[in-house]
C-alpha positions as CSV (number, residue, x, y, z in Angstrom):
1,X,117.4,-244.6,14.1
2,X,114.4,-242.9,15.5
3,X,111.1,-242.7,13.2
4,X,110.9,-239.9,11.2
5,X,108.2,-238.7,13.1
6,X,110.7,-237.2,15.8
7,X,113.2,-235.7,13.8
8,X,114.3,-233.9,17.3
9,X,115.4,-237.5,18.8
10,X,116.9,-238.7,15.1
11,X,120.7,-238.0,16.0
12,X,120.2,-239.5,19.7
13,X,120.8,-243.4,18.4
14,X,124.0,-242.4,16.5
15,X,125.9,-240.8,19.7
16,X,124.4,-242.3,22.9
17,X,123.1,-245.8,23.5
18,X,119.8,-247.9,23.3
19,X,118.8,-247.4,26.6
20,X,119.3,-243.6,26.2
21,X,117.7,-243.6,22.5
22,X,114.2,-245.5,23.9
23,X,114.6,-242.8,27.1
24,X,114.4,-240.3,24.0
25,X,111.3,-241.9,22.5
26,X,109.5,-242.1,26.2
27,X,110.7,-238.2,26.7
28,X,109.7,-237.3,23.2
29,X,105.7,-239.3,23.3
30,X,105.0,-237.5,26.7
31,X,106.1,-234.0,24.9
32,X,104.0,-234.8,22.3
33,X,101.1,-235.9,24.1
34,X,100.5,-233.6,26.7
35,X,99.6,-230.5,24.3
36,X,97.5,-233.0,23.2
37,X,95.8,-233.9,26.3
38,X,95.7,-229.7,26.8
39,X,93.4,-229.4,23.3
40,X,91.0,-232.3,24.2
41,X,90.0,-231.0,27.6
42,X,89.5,-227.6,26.1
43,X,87.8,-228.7,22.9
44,X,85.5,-230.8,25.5
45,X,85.3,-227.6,27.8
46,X,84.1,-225.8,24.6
47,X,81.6,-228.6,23.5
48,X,80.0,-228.4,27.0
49,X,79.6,-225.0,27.2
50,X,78.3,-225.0,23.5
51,X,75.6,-227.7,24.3
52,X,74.6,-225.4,27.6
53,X,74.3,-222.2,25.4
54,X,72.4,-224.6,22.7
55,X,69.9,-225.8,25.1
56,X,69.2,-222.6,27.0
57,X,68.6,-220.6,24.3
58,X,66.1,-223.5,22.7
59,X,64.8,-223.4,26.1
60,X,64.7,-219.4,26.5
61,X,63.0,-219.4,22.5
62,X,60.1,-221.2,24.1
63,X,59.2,-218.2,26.5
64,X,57.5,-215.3,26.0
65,X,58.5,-211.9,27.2
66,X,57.5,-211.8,30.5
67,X,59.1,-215.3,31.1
68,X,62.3,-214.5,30.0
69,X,62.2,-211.2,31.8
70,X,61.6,-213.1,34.9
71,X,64.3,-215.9,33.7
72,X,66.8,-213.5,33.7
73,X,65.9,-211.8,36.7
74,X,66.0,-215.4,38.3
75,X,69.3,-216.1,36.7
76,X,71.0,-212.9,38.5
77,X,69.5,-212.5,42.0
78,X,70.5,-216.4,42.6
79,X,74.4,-215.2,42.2
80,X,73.8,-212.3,44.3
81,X,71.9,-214.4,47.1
82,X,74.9,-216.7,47.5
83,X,77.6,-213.8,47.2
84,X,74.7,-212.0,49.9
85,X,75.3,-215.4,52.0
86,X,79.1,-215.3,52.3
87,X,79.5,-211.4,52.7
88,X,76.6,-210.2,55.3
89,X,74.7,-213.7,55.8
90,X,70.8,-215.0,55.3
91,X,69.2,-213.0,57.6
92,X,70.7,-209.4,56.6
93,X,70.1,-210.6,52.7
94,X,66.7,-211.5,53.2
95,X,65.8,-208.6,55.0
96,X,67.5,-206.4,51.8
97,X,65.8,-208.4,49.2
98,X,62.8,-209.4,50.7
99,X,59.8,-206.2,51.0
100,X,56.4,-206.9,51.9
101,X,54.1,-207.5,49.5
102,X,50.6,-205.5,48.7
103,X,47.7,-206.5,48.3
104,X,46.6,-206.9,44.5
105,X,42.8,-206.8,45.0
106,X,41.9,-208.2,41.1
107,X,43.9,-211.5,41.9
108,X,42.9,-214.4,42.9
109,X,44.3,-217.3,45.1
110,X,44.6,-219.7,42.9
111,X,46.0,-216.9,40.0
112,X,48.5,-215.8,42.7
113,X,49.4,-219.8,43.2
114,X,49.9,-220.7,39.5
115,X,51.9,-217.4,38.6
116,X,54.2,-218.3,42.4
117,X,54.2,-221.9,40.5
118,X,55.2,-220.5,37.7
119,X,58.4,-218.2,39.2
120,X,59.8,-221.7,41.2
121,X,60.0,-223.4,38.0
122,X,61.9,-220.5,36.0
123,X,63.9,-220.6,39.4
124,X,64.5,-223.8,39.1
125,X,65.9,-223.8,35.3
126,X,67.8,-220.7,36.3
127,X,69.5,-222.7,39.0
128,X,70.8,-225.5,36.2
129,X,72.5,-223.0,34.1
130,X,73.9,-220.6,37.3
131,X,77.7,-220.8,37.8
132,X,77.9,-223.8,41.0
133,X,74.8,-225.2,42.6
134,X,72.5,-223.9,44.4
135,X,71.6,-225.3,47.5
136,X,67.5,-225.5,48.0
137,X,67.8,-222.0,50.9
138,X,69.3,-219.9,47.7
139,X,66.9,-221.3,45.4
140,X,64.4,-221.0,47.7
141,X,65.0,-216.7,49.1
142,X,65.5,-216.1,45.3
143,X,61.5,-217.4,44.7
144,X,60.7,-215.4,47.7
145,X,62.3,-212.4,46.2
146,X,60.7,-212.9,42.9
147,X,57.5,-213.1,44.5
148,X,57.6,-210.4,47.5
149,X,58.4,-207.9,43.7
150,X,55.5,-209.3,42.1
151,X,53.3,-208.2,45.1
152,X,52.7,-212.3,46.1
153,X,53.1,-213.1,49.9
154,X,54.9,-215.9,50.5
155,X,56.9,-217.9,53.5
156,X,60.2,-219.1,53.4
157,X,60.3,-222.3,55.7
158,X,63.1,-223.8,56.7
159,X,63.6,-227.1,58.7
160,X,65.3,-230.1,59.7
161,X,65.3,-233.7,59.4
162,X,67.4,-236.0,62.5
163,X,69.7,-238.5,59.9
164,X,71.9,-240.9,61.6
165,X,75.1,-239.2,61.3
166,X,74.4,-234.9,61.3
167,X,70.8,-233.3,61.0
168,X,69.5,-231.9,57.6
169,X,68.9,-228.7,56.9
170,X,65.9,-227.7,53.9
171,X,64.5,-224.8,53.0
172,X,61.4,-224.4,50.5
173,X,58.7,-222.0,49.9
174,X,54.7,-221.7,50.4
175,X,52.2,-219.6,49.3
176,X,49.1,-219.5,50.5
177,X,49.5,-222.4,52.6
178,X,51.2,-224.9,49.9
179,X,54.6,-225.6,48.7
180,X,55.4,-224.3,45.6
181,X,59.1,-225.4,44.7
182,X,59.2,-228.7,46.4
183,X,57.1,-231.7,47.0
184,X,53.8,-230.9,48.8
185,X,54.6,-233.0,51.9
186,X,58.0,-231.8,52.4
187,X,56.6,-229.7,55.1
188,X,55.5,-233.3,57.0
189,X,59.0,-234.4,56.3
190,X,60.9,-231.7,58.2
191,X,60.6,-230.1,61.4
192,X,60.4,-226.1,61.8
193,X,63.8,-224.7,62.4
194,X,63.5,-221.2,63.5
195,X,67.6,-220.8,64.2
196,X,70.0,-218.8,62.5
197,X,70.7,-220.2,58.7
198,X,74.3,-219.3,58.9
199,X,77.0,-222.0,58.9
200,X,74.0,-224.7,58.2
201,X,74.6,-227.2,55.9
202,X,71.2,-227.1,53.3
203,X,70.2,-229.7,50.4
């Protein structure tokens, strides 16, 4: 007789044989563990996306208005950059996103530097918490956009780096002259690559 535990299985040993009766209780631990399987992976889906919320909002509390504004902001033009990539490519995108930038006469370089500095970080935080991963040239046109709206010039770079098996492709911005979402001698690193972006493989 089966344990009580699988009442289903209980008459099996009376009609059919061992062998058939321990092919019950192998049948009847798979149908009981698999809904059980089911419920951990979505009470660990759950937990993850409980600790995200958790730690972007104790991140978000830390803001003030302006930041979060511009967080947000971040947040949405990186998903429309990379669904700009795959339906009219880099080039069209940019040149939709991307206006020129006035002249703000009561700013400084160095206020224009920390506020870029500034943007690239949120950038940056809005990347970790977008759906995917994106790749350093959607990180990098979303800064620019940021910028080019907040009247800062900037220059999206992109180069690439000879690796022993296929080149690398990076993409980062400056502002006045410096790098302001990457490490400062990134630009010594890599070498201009004034091609097409499309169907390039980028960090």
């Amino acid at each position: 007789m089966l344990p009580g535990r699988w009442p289903e299985w209980r008459d099996v040993g009376v009609i059919q044989t061992g062998q058939v009766v321990h092919a019950g209780i192998s049948l009847c631990k798979e149908h009981l563990r698999f809904p059980f399987v089911r419920i951990s992976a979505g009470y660990a889906v759950f937990m993850l996306i409980r600790r995200w919320l958790t730690r972007a909002r104790m991140f978000v509390t830390g803001l003030d208005r302006q930041d979060r504004n511009l967080l947000v902001r971040a947040w949405l033009l990186l998903h429309l950059v990379r669904i700009g990539f795959r339906v009219v490519g880099f080039q069209r995108i940019r040149q939709l996103l991307v206006r020129q930038a006035v002249e703000v006469p009561d700013r400084d370089e160095i206020s224009n530097l920390e506020t870029a500095r500034r943007a690239a970080v949120l950038v940056a935080v809005a990347a970790k918490y977008s759906i995917g991963s994106p790749n350093c040239l959607a990180r990098s046109l979303t800064s620019a956009v940021l910028l080019s709206n907040m009247n800062i010039s900037s220059e999206l770079r992109l180069g690439v780096k000879k690796s022993p098996n296929t080149p690398v492709f990076h993409a980062w911005v400056e502002v006045e002259g410096q790098v302001i979402n990457d490490d400062p001698e990134v630009a010594s690193e890599y070498t201009a690559f004034a091609g097409d972006a499309d169907g390039r493989v980028f960090d």
